[in-house]
N, C-alpha and C positions, 0 to 999 in steps of 0.2 A: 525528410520532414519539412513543411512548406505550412506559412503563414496564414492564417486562415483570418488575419484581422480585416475588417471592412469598416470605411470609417463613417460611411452612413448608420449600420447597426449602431456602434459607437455612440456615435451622435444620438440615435433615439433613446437608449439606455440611460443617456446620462439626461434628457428631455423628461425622461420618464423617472427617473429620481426627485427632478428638481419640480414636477409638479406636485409631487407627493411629498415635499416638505422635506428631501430626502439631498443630501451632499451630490452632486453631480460626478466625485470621485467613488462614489459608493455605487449609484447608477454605474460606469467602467468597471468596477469592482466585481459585479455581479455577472457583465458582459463577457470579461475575460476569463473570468471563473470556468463560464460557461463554455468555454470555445477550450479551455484544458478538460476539463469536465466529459466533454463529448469524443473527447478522441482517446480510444482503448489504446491505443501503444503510447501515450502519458500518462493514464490516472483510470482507474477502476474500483468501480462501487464502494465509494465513498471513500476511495483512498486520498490521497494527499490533501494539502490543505493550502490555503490562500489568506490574506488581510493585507489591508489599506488602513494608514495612518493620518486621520483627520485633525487640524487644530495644532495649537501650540500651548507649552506652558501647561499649565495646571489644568485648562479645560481639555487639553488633547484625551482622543480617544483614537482604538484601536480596532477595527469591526476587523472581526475573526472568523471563520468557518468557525459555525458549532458542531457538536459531535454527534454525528446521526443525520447529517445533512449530506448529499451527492453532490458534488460540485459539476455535474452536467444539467440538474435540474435546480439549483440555488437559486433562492431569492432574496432579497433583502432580508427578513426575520434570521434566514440562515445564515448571517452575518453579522451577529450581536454585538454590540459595542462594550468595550471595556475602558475602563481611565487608565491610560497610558504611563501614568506617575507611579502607580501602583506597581504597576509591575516591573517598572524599572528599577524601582526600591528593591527588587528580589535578587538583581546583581550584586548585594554583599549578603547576600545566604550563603554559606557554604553549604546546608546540606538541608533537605526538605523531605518531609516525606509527601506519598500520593495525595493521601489524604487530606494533609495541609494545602497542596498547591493546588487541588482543587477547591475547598472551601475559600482561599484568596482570590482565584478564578472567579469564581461565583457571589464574593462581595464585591471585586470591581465591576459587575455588573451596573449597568446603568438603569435596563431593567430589570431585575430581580428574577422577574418567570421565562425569561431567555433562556435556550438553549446552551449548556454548558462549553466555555470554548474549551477548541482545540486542544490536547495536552501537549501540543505544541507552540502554544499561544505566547511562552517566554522568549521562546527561539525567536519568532515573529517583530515582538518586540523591541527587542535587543538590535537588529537588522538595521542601521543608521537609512531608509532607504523608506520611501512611502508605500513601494506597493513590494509583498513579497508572493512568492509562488511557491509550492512544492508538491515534485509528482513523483513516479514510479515507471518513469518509459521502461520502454520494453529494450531498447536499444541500449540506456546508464545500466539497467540491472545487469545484461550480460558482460558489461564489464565493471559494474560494481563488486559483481559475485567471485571475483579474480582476485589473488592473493599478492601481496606488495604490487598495487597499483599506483601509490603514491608518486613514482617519477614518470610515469603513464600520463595522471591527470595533469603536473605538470607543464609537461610538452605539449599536449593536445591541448591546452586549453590559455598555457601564455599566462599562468598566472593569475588569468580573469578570474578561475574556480577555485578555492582553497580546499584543500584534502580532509575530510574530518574522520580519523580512525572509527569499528565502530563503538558507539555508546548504545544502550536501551533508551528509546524514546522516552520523556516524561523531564522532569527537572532535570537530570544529569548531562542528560544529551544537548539541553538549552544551555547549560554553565560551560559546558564543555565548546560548544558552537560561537558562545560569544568569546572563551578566551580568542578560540583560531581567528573568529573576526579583526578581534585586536590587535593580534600581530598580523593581521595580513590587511591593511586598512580598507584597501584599492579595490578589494575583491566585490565582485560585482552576483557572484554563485558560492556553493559552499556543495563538493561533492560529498556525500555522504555512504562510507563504504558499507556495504552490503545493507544499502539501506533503499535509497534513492537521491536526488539534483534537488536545489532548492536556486532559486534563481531572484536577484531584486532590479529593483529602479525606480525612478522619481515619477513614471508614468505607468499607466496597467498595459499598455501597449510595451514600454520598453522590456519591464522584467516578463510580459509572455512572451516575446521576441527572443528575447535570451533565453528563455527557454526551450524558446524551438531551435536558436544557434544549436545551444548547447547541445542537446538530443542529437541534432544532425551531425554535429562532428561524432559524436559518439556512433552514429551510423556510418560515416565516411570512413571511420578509423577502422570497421569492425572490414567493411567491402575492400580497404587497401589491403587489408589480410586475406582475400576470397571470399569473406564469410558472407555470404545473402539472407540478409533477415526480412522473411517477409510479411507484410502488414496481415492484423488478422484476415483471417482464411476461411472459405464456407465449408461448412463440412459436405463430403460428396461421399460416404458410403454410410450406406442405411444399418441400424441399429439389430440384434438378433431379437426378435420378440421373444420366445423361447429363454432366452441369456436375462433379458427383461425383468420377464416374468417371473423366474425363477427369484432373481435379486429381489425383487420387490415382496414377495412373498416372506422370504428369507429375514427382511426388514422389517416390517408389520408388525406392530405391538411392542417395538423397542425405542429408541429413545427420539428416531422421527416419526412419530406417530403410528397409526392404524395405517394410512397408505401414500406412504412416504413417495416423493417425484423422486422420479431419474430423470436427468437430461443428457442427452449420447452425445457423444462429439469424436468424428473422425475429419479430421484435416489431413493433408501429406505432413504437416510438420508434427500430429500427434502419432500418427503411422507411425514419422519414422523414431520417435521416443520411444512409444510404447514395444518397439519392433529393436530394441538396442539390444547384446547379451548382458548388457551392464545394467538394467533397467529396474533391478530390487536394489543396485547400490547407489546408484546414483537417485533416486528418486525418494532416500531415504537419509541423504543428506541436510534438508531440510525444504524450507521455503523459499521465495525467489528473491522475497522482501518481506520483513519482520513481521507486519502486521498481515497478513494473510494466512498466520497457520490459526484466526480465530474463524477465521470461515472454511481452513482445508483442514485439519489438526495436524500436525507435526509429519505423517507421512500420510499416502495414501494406497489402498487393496491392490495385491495384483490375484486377476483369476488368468486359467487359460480359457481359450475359445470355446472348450468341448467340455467344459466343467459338468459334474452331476449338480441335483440337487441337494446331495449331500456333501460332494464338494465344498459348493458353498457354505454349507452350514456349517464345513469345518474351517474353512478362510476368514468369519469368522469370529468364530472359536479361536485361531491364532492370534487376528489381528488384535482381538481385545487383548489375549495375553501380554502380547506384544507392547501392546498402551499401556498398559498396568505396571509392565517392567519400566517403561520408560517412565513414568510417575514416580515410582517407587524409588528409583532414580533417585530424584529430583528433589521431590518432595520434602524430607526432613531436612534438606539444606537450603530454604526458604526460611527469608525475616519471620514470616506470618504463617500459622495452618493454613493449608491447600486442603480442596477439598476436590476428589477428583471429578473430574467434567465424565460425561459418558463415555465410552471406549468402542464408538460405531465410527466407519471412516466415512467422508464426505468426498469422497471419491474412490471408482474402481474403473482399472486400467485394463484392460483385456488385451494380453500379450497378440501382437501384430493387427489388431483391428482399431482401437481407438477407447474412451474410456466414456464412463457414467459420472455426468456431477449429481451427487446427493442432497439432500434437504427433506425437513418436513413439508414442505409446498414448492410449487414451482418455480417462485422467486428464488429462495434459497439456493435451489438444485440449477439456478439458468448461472447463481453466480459462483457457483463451485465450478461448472460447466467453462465458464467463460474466464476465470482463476486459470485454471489449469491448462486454457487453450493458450493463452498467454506464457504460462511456465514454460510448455512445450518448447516453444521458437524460442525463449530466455534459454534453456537449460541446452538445446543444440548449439547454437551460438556462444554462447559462454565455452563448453567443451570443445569447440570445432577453432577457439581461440589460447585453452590454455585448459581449464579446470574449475566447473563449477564449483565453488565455494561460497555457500551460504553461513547465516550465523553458526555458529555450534550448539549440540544441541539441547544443553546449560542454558542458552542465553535464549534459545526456541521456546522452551518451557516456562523462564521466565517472564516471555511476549504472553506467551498461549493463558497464563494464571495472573497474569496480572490485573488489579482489582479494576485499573480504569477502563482497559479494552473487555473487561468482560461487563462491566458497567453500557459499553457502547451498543453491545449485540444485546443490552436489556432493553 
């Protein structure tokens, strides 16, 4: 993992804030954003999240990623300022619910018609540090997904990173992140188990630098064990039209549309997933990082190569069963009524060839495609280190039904 800051860019970003009337840190803000943003083995579509702390005192404000913003294409607007006072008042709440910490979200707004921040925005906060980062590399998850890793990050990391068991995202996981801050003062990251890395600093260059430290030892750590994780990968075998077509047929007039995308993807690292004998268990474990099972659901299809088209129609037939039990699950032991999402998968793995991202359009289907190309080399790695271990699937259900993140895919 290698730095990609340049400090001409740099320079114009923050030229180009300050003639727009705009903090020159805010200009960096959007720079750096963009340079995590852009690189798939840190952050993918629309995952993680960033903010720069402007001002002192009473006037201070806190520009946040909003929700529904990609931090490879961010601009300033995608960066909404909040009053900083505000939310620091929220460190003697003991307990909030969703809906509360968003409508206080949304009155510290500065502008009103701004993008909702982050439901990460307290954690953010809380971070004694101006600029903070947080991503999803590809490298923390395979060892995020690993069970008692706490004297893992220790060692590797000296300290810099504090361990934070995991919590569901939203208020909990903020109150939870600032106690660990507080006992740990020095900590410069804050690892977050089966989640992802959050990284700070007084500069947008230092906390994305440590970001990419950090990723890279978690790369070095994974190669002193053999393990080769490699950056994404082009897909190099062609799709079965036949397999295609069948699916798509299969799917038409169900809950992605009349003529829902497929997008194929065979890499050697989804080869060798989809080619495992363990590949209905482990790929049924859950997600790679929490908020991902709103764009893949909880698991996804396997067919084999040679399937009929009845086959399919009974895969499924299964898989909805399958979704339905997992709901039914879940569901009555929820604060609030659930009401259940649809029971189509957003992905299908075709045992030894490689798999379909799904979606009503091609967007959707590039990022279940590109989800999963990523899970691939996460879930080999992870296993070729010890045992992929993702959330449980309690806590998967209450990512997948939760009112903010489905709020986000509104």
């Amino acid at each position: 993992m290698q730095s990609r800051w340049n400090d001409d860019d740099a320079a114009r970003f923050a030229r180009e804030a300050e003639a727009q009337g705009q903090s020159a840190a805010l200009g960096l803000r959007v720079y750096s954003s963009r340079l995590i943003g852009g690189d798939p083995d840190l952050v993918l579509h629309g995952g993680g999240n960033t903010s720069v702390k402007i001002g002192s005192g009473a006037d201070a404000v806190i520009h946040i990623k909003g929700s529904g913003w990609d931090l490879g294409a961010i601009e300033a607007p995608g960066l909404p300022a909040v009053r900083l006072e505000t939310l620091l008042a929220a460190r003697g709440v003991a307990r909030m619910s969703d809906d509360r910490m968003v409508a206080m979200l949304r009155g510290a707004l500065l502008e009103p018609k701004a993008p909702t921040p982050s439901v990460e925005a307290l954690l953010h906060a809380y971070a004694p540090h101006a600029f903070v980062d947080h991503g999803h590399a590809t490298a923390v998850l395979a060892l995020a997904d690993q069970p008692g890793m706490e004297p893992t990050v220790a060692d590797l990391f000296g300290g810099e990173v504090a361990f934070v068991p995991y919590v569901m995202p939203g208020f909990a996981l903020s109150q939870a992140c600032d106690r660990v801050m507080r006992d740990n003062p020095g900590c410069k990251g804050l690892w977050l188990e089966q989640h992802g890395l959050f990284t700070f600093g007084a500069t947008a260059r230092e906390s994305y630098e440590r970001m990419i430290d950090y990723t890279g030892r978690a790369e070095a750590h994974l190669a002193d064990r053999g393990i080769a994780l490699p950056g994404p990968e082009a897909d190099d075998a062609p799709a079965d039209p036949a397999l295609a077509g069948m699916l798509a047929r299969a799917l038409s007039g169900g809950a992605l549309g009349d003529d829902p995308a497929l997008d194929w993807r065979s890499t050697p690292s989804i080869r060798a997933l989809v080619s495992r004998d363990d590949l209905s268990e482990i790929v049924h474990r859950g997600t790679a990082t929490p908020d991902h099972v709103i764009r893949l659901k909880p698991f996804p299809m396997i067919v084999a190569p040679d399937i009929s088209e009845a086959g399919i129609a009974a895969a499924l037939d299964a898989y909805g069963a399958r979704y339905r039990a997992y709901f039914e699950r879940h569901a009555p032991h929820a604060e609030e009524e659930k009401i259940m999402l649809d029971p189509l998968p957003r992905a299908v793995l075709v045992e030894g060839q490689g798999l379909f991202g799904l979606g009503r359009d091609g967007k959707a289907a590039r990022i279940a495609g590109d989800l999963w190309e990523q899970t691939a080399r996460i879930v080999l790695a992870a296993e070729a280190y010890g045992r992929f271990t993702p959330i449980a699937e309690r806590d998967l259900f209450d990512m997948e039904y939760w009112s903010l993140e489905q709020a986000k895919l509104r």
